[in-house]
N, C-alpha and C positions, 0 to 999 in steps of 0.2 A: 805654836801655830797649828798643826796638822793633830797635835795628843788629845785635844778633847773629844774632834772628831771620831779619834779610833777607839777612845776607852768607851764609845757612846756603840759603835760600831760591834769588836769584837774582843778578843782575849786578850792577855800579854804579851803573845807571839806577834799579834797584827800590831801592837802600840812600838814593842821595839824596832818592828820595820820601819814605822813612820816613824818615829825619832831618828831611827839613821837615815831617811830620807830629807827627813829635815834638816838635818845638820849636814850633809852632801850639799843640801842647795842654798847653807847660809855660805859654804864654801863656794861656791857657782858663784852667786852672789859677790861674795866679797872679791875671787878671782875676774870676776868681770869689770869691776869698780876700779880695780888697780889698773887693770887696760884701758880701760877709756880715762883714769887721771894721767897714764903715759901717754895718751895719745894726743892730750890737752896736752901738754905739756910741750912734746913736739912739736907740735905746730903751731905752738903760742913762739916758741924759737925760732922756727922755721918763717914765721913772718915778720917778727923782730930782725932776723940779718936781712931780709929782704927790704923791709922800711928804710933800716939805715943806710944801707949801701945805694937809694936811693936818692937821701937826702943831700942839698946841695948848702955850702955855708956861703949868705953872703956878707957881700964884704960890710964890714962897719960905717964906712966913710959913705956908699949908696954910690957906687963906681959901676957895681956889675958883683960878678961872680966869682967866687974862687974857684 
């Protein structure tokens, strides 16, 4: 991402920075991805007990409700 910019830029001191900065923010990156798949995830459940505990069966015979 960021190496071609800095070999364009300055030395080898400035390219090792951005390489550890780039690699910090595939970490950022990947640590933020995990939270929002937990957070999907939660409340993909969270509204699955809330649907079913909502649902009502009825009767087969067309009576009413159980």
């Amino acid at each position: 991402m960021l190496t071609i910019a800095a070999r364009t830029i300055s030395g080898p001191a400035y390219l090792e920075k951005m390489e550890e900065v780039d690699r910090e923010l595939a970490m950022v990156i990947e640590d933020f991805d995990h939270a929002v798949n937990v957070e999907a995830v939660r409340l993909v459940n969270e509204t699955s007990k809330f649907s079913f505990s909502n649902l009502s069966v009825v009767d087969p015979q067309g009576f009413g409700i159980e």
